[in-house]
MDAnalysis code that builds the backbone (N, CA, C; Angstrom):
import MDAnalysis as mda
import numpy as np

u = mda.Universe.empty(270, n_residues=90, atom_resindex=np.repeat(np.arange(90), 3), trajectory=True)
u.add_TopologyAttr("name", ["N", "CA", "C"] * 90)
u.add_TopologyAttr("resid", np.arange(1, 91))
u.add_TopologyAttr("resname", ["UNK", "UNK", "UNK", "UNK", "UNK", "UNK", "UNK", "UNK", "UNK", "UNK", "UNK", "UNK", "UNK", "UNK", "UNK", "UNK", "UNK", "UNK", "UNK", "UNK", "UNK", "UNK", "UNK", "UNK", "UNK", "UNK", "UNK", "UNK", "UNK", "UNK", "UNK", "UNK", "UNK", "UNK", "UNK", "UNK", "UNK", "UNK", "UNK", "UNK", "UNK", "UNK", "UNK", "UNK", "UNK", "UNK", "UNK", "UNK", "UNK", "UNK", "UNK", "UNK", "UNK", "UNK", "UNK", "UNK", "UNK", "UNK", "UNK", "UNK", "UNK", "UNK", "UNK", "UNK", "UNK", "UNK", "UNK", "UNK", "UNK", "UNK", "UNK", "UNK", "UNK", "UNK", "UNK", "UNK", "UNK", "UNK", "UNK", "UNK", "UNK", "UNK", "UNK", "UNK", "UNK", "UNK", "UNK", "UNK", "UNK", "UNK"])
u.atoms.positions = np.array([
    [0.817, -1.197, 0.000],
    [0.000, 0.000, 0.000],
    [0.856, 1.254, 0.000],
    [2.178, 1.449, 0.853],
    [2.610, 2.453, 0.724],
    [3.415, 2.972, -0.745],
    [3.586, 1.569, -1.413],
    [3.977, 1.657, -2.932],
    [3.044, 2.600, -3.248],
    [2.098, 2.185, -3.488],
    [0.371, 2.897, -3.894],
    [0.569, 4.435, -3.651],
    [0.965, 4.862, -2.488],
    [0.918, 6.463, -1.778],
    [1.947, 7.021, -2.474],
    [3.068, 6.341, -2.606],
    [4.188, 7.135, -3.356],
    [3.612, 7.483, -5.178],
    [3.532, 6.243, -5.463],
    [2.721, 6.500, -6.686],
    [2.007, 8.002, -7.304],
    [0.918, 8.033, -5.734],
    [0.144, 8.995, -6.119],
    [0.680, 10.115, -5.450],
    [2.028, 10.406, -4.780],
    [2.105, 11.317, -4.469],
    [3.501, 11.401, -5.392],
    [3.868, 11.055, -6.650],
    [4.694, 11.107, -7.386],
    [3.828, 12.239, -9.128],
    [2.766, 11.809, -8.687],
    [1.192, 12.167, -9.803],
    [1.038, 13.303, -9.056],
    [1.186, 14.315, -8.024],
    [0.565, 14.564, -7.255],
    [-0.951, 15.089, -6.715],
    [-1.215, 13.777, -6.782],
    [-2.675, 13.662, -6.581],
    [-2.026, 12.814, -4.655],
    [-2.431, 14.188, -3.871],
    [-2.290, 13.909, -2.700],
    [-3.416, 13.199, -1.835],
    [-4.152, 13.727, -2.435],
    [-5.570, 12.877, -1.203],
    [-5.250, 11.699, -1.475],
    [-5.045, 11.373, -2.521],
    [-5.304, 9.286, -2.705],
    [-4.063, 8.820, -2.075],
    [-2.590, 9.621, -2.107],
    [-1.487, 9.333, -1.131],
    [-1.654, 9.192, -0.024],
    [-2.279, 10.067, 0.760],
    [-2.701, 9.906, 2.041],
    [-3.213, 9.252, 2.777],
    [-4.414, 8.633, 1.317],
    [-5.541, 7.066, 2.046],
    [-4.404, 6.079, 1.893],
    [-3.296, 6.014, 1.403],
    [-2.617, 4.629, 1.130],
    [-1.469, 4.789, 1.906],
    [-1.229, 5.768, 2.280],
    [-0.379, 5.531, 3.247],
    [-1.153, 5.602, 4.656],
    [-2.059, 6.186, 4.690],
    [-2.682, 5.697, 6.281],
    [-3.130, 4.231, 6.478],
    [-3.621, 3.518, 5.448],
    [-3.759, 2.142, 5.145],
    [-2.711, 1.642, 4.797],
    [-1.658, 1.618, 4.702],
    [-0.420, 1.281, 5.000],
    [0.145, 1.304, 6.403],
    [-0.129, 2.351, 7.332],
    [0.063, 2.882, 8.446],
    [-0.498, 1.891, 9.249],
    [-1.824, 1.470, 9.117],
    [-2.387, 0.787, 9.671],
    [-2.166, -0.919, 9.793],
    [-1.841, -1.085, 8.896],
    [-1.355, -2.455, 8.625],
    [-0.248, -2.723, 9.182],
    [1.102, -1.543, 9.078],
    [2.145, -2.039, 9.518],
    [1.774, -1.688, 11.310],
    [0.874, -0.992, 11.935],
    [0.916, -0.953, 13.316],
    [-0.016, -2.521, 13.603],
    [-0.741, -2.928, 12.738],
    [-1.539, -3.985, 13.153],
    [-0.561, -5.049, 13.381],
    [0.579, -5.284, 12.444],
    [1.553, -6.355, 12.399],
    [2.631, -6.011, 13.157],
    [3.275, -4.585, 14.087],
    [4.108, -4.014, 14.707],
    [5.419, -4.234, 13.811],
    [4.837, -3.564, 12.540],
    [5.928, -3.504, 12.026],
    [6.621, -2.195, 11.772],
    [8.093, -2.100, 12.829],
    [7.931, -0.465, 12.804],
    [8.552, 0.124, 11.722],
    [9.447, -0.680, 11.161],
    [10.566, 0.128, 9.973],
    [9.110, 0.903, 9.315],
    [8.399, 0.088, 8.784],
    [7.059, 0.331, 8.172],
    [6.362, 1.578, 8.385],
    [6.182, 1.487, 9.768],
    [5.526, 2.645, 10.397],
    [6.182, 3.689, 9.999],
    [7.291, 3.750, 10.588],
    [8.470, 4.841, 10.517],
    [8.225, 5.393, 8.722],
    [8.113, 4.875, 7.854],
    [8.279, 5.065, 6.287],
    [6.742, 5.999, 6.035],
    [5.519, 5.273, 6.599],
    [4.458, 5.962, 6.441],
    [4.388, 7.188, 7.340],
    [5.187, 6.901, 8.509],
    [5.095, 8.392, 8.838],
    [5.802, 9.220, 8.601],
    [6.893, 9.360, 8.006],
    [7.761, 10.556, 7.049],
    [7.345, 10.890, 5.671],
    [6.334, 9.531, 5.168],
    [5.494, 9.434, 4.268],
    [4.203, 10.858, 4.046],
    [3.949, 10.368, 5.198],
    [2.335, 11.684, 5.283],
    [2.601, 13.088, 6.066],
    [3.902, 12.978, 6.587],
    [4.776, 14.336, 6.820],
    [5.348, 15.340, 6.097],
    [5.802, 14.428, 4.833],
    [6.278, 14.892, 3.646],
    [5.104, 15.631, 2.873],
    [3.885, 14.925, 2.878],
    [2.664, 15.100, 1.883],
    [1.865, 16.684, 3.012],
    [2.205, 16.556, 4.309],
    [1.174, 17.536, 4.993],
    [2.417, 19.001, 5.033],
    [3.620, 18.113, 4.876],
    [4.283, 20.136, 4.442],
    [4.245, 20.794, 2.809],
    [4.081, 19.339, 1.973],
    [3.976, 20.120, 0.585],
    [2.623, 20.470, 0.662],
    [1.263, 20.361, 1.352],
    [0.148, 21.215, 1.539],
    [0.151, 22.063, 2.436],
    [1.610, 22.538, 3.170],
    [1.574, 24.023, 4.195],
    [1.156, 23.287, 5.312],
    [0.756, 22.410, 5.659],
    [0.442, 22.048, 6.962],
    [1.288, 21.565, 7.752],
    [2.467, 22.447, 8.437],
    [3.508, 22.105, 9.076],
    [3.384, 21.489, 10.161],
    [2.585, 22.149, 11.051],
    [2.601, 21.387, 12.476],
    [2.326, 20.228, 11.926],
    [1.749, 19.692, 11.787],
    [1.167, 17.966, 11.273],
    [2.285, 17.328, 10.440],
    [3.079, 18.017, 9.864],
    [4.011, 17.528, 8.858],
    [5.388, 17.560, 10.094],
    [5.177, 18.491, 11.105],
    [6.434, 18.369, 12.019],
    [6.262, 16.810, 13.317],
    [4.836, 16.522, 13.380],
    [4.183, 15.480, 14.554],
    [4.653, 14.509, 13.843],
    [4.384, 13.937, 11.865],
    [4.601, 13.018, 11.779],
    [6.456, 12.391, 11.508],
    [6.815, 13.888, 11.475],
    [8.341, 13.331, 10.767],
    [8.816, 13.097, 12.189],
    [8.929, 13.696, 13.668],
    [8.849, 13.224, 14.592],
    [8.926, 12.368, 15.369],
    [7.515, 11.529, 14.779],
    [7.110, 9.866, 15.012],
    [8.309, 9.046, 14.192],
    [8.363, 9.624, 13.134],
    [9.236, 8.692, 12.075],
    [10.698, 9.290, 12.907],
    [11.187, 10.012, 12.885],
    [12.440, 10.093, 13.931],
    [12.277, 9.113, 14.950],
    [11.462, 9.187, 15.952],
    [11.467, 8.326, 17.021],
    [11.518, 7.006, 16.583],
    [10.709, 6.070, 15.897],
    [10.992, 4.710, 15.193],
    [12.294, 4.743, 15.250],
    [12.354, 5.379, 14.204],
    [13.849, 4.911, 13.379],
    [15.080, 5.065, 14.754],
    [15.158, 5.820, 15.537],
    [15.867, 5.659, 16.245],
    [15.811, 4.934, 17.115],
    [14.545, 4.064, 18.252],
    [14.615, 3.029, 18.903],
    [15.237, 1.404, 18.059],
    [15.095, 1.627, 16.862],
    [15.699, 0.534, 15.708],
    [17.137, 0.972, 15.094],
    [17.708, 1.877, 15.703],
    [18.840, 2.471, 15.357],
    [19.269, 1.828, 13.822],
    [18.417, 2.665, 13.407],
    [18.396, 3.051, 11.734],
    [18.911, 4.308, 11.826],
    [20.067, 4.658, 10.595],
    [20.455, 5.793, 10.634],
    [19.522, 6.637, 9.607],
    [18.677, 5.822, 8.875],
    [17.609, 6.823, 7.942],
    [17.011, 8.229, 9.066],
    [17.186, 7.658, 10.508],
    [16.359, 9.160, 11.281],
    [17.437, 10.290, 11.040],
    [18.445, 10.255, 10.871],
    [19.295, 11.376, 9.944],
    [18.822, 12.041, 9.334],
    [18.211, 11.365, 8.263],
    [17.585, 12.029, 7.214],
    [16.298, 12.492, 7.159],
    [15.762, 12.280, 7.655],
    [14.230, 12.693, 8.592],
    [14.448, 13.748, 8.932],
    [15.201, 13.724, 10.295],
    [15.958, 15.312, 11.089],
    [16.374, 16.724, 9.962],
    [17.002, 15.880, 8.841],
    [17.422, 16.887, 7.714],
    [16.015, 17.513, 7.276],
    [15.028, 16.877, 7.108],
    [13.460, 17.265, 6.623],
    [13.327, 18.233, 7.413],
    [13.111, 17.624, 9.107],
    [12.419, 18.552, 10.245],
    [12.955, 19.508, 10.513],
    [14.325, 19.823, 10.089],
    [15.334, 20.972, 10.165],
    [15.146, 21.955, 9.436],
    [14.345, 22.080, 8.336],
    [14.144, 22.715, 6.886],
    [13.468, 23.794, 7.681],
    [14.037, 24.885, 6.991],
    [13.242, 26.313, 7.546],
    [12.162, 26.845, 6.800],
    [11.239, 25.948, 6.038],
    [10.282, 25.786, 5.462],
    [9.033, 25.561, 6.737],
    [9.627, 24.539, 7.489],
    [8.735, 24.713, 8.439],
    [8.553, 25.056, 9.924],
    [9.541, 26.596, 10.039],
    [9.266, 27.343, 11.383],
    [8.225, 27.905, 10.839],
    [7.567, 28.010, 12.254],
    [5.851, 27.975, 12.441],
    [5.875, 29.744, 13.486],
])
């Protein structure tokens, strides 16, 4: 499913990104799968600052920081580089 979200947020046709990555979201929390989680939530963080909606785009890259770092993945690096962007002081 999160294939699906990138897809459409490659088209950018964002609403249909959003249903597939929250249904993605959902699946990987149903199975506790966190790399997963972590992907959909930098996923719909990414999609809520290219619609200006920072705070929400700062909660989810956040979440996806936190994952990735209890799994000491160094991808939360690159996350941090997102949440760092002065695009979104509020």
């Amino acid at each position: 499913m999160n294939a699906y979200g990138l897809v459409y947020q490659d088209k950018n046709d964002l609403n249909n990104a959003t249903l597939f990555h929250q249904e993605a979201l959902k699946l990987n929390e149903a199975l506790n799968r966190k790399v997963g989680m972590a992907q959909n939530y930098a996923n719909l963080g990414l999609i809520c600052q290219t619609q200006g909606n920072n705070a929400e785009a700062i909660r989810y890259y956040q979440m996806s920081i936190a994952l990735y770092k209890q799994l000491g993945d160094p991808f939360a690096q690159n996350i941090q580089i997102l949440l760092n962007n002065p695009a979104l002081d509020m």
